[in-house]
C-alpha positions as CSV (number, residue, x, y, z in Angstrom):
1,X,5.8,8.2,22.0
2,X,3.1,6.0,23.7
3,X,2.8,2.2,22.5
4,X,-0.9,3.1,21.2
5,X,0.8,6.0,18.7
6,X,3.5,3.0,17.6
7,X,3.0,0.9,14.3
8,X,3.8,-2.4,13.1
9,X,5.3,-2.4,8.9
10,X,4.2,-5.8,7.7
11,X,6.0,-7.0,4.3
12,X,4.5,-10.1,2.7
13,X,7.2,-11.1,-0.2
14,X,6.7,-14.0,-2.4
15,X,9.9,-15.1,-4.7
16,X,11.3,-11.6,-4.7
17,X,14.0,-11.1,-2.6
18,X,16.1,-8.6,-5.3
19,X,13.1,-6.4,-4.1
20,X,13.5,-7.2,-0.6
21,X,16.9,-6.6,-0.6
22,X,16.3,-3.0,-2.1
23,X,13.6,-2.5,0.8
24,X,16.6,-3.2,3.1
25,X,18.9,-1.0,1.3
26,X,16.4,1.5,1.7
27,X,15.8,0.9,5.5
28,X,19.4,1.1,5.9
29,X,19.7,4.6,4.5
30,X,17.1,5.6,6.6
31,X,19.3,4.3,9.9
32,X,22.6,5.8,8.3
33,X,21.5,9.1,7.8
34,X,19.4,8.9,11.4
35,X,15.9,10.5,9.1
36,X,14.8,8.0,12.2
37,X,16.9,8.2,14.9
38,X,14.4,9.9,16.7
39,X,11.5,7.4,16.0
40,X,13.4,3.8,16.8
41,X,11.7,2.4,19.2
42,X,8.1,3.5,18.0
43,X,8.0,1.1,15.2
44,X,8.5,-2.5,13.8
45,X,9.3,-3.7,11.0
46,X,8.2,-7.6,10.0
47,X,9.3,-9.1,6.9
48,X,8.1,-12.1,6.2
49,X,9.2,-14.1,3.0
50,X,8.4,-17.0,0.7
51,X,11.9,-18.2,-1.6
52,X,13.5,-20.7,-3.2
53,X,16.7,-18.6,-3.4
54,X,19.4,-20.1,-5.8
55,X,21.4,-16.6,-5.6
56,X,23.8,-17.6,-3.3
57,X,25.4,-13.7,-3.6
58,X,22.3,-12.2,-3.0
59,X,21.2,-14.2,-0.1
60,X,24.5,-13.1,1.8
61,X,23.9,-9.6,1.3
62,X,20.3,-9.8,2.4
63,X,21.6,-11.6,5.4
64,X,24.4,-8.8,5.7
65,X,22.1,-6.0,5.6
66,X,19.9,-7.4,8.2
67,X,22.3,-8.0,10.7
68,X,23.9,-4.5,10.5
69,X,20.3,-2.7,11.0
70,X,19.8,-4.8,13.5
71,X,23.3,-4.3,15.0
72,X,22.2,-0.8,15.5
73,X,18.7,-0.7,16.3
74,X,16.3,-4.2,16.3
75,X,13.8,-3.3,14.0
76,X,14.0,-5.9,11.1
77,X,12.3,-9.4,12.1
78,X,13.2,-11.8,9.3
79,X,11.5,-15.3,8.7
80,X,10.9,-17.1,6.2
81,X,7.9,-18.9,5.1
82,X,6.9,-22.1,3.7
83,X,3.1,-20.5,3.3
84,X,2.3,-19.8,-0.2
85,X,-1.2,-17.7,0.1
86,X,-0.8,-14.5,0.4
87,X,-3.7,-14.1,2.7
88,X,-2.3,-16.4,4.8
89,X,0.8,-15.3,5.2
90,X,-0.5,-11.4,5.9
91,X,-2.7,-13.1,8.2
92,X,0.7,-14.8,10.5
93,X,2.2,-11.1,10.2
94,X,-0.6,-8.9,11.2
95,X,-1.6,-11.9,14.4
96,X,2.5,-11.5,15.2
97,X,2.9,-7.7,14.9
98,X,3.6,-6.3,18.2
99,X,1.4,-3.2,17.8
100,X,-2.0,-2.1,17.4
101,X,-1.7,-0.4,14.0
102,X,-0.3,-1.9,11.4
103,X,0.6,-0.5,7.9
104,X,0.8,-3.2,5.0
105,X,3.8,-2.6,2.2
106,X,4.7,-4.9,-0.7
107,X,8.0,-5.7,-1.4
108,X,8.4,-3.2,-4.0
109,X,7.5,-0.5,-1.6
110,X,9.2,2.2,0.5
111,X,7.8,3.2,3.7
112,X,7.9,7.0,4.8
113,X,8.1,5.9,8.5
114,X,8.3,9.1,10.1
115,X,4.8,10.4,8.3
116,X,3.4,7.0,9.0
117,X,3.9,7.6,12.9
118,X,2.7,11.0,12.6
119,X,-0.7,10.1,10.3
120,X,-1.4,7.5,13.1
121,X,-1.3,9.5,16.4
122,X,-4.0,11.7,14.0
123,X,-5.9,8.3,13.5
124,X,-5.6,7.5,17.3
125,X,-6.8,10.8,17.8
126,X,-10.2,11.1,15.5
127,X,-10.8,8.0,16.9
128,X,-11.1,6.4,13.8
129,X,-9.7,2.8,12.7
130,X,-8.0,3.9,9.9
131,X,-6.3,6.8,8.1
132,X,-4.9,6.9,4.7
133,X,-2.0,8.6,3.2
134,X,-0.5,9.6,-0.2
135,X,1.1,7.4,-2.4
136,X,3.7,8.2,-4.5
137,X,4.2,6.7,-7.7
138,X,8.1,5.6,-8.7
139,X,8.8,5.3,-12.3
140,X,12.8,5.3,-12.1
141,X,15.0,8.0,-11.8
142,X,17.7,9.9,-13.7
143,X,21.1,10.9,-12.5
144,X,20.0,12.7,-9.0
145,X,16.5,12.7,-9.2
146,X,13.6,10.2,-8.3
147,X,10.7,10.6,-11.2
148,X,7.4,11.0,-9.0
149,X,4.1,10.7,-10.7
150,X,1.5,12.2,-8.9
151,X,-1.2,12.3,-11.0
152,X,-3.1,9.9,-9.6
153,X,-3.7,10.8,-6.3
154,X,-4.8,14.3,-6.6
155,X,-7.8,14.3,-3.7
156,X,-6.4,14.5,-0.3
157,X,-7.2,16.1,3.1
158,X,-11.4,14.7,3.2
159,X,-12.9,12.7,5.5
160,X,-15.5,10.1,5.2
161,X,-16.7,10.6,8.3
162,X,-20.7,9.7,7.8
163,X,-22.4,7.9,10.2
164,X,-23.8,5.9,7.6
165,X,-21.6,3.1,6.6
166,X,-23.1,3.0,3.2
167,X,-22.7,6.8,2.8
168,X,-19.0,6.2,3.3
169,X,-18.8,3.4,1.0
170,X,-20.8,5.4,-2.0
171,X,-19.0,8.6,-1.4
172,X,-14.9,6.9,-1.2
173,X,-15.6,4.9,-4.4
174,X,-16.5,8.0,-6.7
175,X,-13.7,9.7,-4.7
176,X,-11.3,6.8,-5.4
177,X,-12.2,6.5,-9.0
178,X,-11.0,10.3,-9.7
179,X,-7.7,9.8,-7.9
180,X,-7.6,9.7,-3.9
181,X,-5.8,7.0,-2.2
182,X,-6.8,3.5,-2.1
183,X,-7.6,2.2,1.5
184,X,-5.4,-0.7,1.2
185,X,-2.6,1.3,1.3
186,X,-3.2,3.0,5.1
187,X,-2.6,2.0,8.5
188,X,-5.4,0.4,10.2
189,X,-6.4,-1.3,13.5
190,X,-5.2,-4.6,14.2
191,X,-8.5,-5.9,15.1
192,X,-9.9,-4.6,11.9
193,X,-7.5,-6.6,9.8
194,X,-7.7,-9.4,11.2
195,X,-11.2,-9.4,10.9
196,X,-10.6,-9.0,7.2
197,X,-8.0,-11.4,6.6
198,X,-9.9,-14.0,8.1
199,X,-12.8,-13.9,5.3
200,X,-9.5,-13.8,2.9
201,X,-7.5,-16.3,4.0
202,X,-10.7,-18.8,4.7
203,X,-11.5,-17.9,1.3
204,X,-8.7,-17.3,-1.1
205,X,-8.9,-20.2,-3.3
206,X,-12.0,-18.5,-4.4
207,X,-10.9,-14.8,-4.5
208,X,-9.1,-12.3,-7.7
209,X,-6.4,-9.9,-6.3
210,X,-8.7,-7.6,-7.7
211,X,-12.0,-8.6,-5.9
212,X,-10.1,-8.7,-2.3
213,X,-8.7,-5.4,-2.9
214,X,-12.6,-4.6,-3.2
215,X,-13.5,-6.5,-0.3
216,X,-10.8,-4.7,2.4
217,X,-12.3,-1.1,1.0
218,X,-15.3,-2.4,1.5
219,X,-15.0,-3.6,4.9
220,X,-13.2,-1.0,6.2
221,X,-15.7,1.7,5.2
222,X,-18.4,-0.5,6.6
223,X,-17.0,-0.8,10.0
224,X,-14.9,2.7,10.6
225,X,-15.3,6.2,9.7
226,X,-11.9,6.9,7.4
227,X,-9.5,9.9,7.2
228,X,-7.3,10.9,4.5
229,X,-4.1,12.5,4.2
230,X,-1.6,14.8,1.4
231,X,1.2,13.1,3.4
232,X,3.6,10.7,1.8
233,X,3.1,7.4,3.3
234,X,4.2,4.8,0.7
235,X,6.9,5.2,-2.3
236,X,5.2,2.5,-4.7
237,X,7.2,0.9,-7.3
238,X,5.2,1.9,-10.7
239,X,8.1,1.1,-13.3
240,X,6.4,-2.4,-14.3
241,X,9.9,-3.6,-16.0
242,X,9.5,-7.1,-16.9
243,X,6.1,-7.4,-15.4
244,X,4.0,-10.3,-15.4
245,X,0.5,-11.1,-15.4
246,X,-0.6,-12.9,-12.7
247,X,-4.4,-15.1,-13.5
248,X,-5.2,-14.7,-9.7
249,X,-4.9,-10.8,-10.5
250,X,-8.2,-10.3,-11.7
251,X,-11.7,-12.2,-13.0
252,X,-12.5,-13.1,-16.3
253,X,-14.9,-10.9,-18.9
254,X,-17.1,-13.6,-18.1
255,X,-17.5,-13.3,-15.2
256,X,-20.5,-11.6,-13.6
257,X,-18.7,-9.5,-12.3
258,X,-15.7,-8.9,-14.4
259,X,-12.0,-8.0,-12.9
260,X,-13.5,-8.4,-9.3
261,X,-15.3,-11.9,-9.6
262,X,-18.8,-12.7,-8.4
263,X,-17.1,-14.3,-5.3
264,X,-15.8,-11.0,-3.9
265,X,-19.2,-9.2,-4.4
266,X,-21.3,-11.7,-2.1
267,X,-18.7,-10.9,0.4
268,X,-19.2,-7.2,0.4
269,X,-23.1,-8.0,-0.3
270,X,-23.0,-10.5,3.0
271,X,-21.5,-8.1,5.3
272,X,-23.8,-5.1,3.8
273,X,-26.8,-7.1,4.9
274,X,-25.1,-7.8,8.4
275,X,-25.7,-4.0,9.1
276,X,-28.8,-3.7,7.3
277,X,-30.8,-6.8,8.1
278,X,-34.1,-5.1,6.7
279,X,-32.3,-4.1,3.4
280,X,-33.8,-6.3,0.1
281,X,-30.7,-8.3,-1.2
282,X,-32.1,-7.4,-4.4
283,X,-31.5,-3.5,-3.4
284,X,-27.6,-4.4,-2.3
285,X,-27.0,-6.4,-5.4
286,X,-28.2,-3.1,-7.0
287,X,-26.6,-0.8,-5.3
288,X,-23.0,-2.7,-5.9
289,X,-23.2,-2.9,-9.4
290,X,-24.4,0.8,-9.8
291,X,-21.2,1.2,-7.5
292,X,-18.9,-0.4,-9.8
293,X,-20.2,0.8,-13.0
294,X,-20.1,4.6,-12.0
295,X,-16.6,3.9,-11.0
296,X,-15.7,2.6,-13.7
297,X,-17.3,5.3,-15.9
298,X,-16.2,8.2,-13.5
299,X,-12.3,6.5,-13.8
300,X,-12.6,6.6,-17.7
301,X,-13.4,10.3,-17.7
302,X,-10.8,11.4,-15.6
303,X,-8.2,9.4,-16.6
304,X,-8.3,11.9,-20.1
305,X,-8.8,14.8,-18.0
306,X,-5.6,13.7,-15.6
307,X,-3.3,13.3,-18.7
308,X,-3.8,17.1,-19.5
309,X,-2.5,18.0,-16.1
310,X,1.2,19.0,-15.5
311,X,2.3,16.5,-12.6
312,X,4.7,18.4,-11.6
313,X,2.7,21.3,-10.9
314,X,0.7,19.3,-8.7
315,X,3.2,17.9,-6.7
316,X,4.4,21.0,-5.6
317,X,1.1,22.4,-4.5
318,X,1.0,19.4,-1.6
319,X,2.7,19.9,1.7
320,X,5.1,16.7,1.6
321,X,6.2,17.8,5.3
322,X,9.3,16.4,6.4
323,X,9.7,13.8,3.7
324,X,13.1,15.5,1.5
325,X,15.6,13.2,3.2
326,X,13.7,10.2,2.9
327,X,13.7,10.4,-1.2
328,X,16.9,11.1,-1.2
329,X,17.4,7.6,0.7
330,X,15.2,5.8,-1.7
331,X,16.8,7.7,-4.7
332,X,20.2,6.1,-3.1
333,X,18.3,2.7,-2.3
334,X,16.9,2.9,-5.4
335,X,20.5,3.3,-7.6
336,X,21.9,0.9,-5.4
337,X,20.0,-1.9,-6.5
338,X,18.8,-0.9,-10.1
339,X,20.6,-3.4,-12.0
340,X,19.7,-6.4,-9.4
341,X,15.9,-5.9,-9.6
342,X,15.8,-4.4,-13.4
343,X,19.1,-6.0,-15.5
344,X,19.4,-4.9,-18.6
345,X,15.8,-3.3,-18.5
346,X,16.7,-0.6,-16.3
347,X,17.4,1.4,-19.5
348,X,14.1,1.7,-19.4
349,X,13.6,3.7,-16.6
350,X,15.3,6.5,-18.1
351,X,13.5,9.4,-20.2
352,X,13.8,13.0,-20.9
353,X,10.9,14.2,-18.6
354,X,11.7,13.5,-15.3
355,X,11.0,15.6,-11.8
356,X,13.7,16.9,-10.1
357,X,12.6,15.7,-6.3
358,X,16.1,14.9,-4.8
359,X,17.9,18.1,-5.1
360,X,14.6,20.5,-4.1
């Protein structure tokens, strides 16, 4: 495969290395059972951490793992960071990646590689600067089977391909609200996100989780026509075991502009009158609440019309191409490191409904 074809996996992991260490385990699997023998050399994989580690145990086997991948094939970079902010830190990875396209992960996610090569020679192809594929919910699993919920990303295979950048921004966010993929999970052009990060990271002291999330949509629609795929591109870590609200996560009701913060909308409303100098601010402040409420009241409609729907009917209906080995490495990843990322909570995981994905 040409460099232009190749992407760059950029992990950004903040006091989490049990989840790190499971994203190895994972990556591991994937070189074992060779599911990317074929792809080596057409990807990169840059982790890039934030730790304090006391778990002398767990620091060795992190350490273990990464030098047997990379005794067989160089494709984990390891560093670790002193950076706190996130933006920053996504900002030293996406500068350092090596290639042009670059797909973000968390630490609690699982990458389908060989999909994410193939989604962005399509990208390179429509000439577009990003291209978003399916993500698929984990929730645990029981005995031999991964539990998949696909419920919420039930719009796939469109393109918001109109000239217009507003167009694109007013059709994705009623799209998005009744279940296609979010744009920050995609793989976009280098040049893009560093655009993007910049406003973050010069920023972030200012800035919700919530209201930057809002911002990278934003931007991307503004400045690229988008593509989006039924193909598995991330395996997201949905189980919320122990989980813990974070106050950065999202603005208060008081807020003008509640869960996104009023900071996060004069971004979007700044770079909305870049393009359309001759546009009334009055009109864009308008036209982003209106944005945001009919979101919001589109999402609480469909979220009772999605819990009528049998999941598992819907996940069978979508081509998930070549992707049966790679759950059965993150069902094996997954087992493997259950009780160091859950404890006792892992009981949890476990109910009576679950989707057979493993053994299909």
């Amino acid at each position: 495969m040409t460099e232009e074809y190749c992407v760059s996996i950029i992990i950004p992991s903040f006091q989490r290395r049990e989840k790190v260490f499971r994203f190895l385990t994972f990556i591991e699997q994937e070189v074992v059972t060779r599911n990317i023998c074929n792809c080596i050399n057409d990807f990169e994989i840059r982790i890039l951490e934030y730790y304090d580690s006391k778990n002398e145990l767990l620091d060795e086997k992190i350490n273990e793992l990464i030098q047997h991948i990379n005794k067989v094939n160089k494709i984990i970079f390891h560093e670790k960071s002193n950076v706190k902010c996130l933006y920053q830190r996504l900002s030293l990875l996406v500068n350092n990646s090596k290639f042009n396209s670059i797909l973000i992960c968390g630490d609690d996610d699982l990458p389908c590689i060989t999909n994410a090569l193939s989604l962005n020679k399509i990208r390179f192809l429509k000439g577009h600067k990003c291209i978003c594929g399916s993500l698929l919910n984990i929730r645990g699993f029981k005995k031999d089977s991964l539990f998949i919920d696909s419920r919420e990303r039930l719009i796939t295979n469109f393109r918001i391909s109109f000239e217009d950048p507003l167009q694109r921004v007013i059709n994705y966010f009623a799209l998005n609200s009744i279940g296609c993929s979010s744009i920050s999970y995609s793989i976009c052009d280098k040049n893009l996100l560093k655009y993007i990060f910049d406003i973050l990271n010069t920023n972030s002291e200012k800035l919700f989780y919530g209201g930057a999330e809002f911002i990278i949509q934003m931007l991307t629609l503004l400045k690229s026509k988008v593509v989006f795929s039924c193909l598995p591109l991330i395996l997201r870590d949905f189980t919320y075991i122990n989980y813990e609200y974070e106050e950065k996560r999202e603005a208060k009701a008081d807020d003008k502009f509640p869960y996104y913060g009023e900071f996060a909308i004069n971004v979007c409303k700044d770079e909305i009158n870049k393009l359309y100098p001759n546009l009334d601010i009055k009109t864009i402040c308008k036209l982003l609440k209106n944005l945001i409420l009919q979101s919001q009241q589109v999402a609480d409609s469909f979220h009772m019309y999605r819990d009528c729907i049998n999941p598992n009917k819907v996940f069978k209906k979508q081509n998930y191409n070549n992707s049966k080995q790679t759950l059965i490495n993150a069902y094996q990843a997954w087992k493997d490191t259950e009780l160091l990322c859950f404890g006792d909570s892992f009981r949890k995981l476990y109910s009576s409904n679950k989707i057979n994905i493993a053994n299909d």
